[in-house]
N, C-alpha and C positions, 0 to 999 in steps of 0.2 A: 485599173484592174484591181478587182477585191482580192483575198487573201481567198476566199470561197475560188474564185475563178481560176486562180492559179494553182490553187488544190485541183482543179481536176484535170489542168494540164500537166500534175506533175505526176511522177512515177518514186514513190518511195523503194528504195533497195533496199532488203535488208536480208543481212547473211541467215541463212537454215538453223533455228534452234538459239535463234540471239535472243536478250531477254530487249525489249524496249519500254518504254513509259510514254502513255499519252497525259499531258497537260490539257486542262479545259480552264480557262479563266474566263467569269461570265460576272454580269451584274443584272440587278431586281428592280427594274426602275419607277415605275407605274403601279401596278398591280400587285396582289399575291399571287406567286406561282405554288400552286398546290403539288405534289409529289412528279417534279420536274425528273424526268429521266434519260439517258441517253442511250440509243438503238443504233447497234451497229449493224448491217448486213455485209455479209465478203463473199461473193459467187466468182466461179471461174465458169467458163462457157455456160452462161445459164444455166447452171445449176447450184444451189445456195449451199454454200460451203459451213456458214455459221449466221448466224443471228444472233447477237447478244444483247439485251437489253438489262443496262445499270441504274438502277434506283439513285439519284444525288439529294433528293429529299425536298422538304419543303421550304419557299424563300417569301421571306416579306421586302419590300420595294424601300430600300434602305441605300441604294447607289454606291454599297460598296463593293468591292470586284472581291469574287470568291473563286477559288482555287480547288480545283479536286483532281485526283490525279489518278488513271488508270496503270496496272502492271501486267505485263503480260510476256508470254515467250512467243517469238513466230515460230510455225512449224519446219519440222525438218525430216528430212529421208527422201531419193527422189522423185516419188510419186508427187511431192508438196513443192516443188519448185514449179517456176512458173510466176504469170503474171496474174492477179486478181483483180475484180472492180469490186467495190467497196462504198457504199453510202452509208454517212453516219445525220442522226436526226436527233434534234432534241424537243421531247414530247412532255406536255403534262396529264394530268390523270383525266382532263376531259377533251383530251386528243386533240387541244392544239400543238400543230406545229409551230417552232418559233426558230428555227433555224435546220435547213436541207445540204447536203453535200455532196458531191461524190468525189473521190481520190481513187486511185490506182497502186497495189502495191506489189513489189515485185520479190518473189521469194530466190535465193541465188544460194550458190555452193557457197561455203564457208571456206575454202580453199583459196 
C-alpha cells in the first residue's frame, strides 16, 4: 500500500485554530518542470470550502530531493468543525498532472 492510498484511508485530526505545516519533498528527474505548483481543494458536503493553489517554481532534472514547506492555521469556531475531503495535486504550467490525492481532515474542539 502507497503512502497515496493510505492518505485517503486516513482522517487527520486536528484541534480548531491550531497552527500546522505541510512538508512536500519531491525530486526533478527527467525533464524541466516548468512553474510546478501545488492545488489544494477542501470541500465539506460538496461544496468547496477553499482552493488554494501555491506556486513552488521552476525545476531542472537534477535528482536532487527539494523540500518546501507550507504554514497554515486550521479553522476554528463551531460552525468549522467537522470532517472535510480534501485533494491535493501537483500541476505544471502546461497542466500536467504529476501526482493526485485525496485525504480527509477532521476539524475538533480544542478542549
Amino acid at each position: 500500500e502507497s503512502g497515496i492510498e493510505s492518505a485517503a484511508k486516513t482522517i487527520w485530526d486536528i484541534n480548531e485554530g491550531a497552527k500546522y505545516t505541510l512538508v512536500f519533498k519531491f525530486r526533478c528527474q527527467h525533464e524541466i518542470v516548468s512553474g510546478l505548483r501545488f492545488r489544494n481543494e477542501v470541500k465539506r458536503k460538496f461544496i468547496t470550502i477553499d482552493n488554494d493553489k501555491v506556486m513552488l517554481g521552476s525545476f531542472a532534472p537534477d535528482g536532487k530531493t527539494k523540500t518546501h514547506t507550507l504554514k497554515s492555521i486550521a479553522p476554528s469556531g463551531v460552525t468549522k468543525r467537522g470532517t472535510y475531503n480534501c485533494t491535493g495535486e501537483f500541476l505544471d504550467d502546461d497542466g500536467n498532472s504529476y501526482v493526485k490525492w485525496s485525504y480527509k481532515i477532521k476539524i475538533s474542539n480544542a478542549a
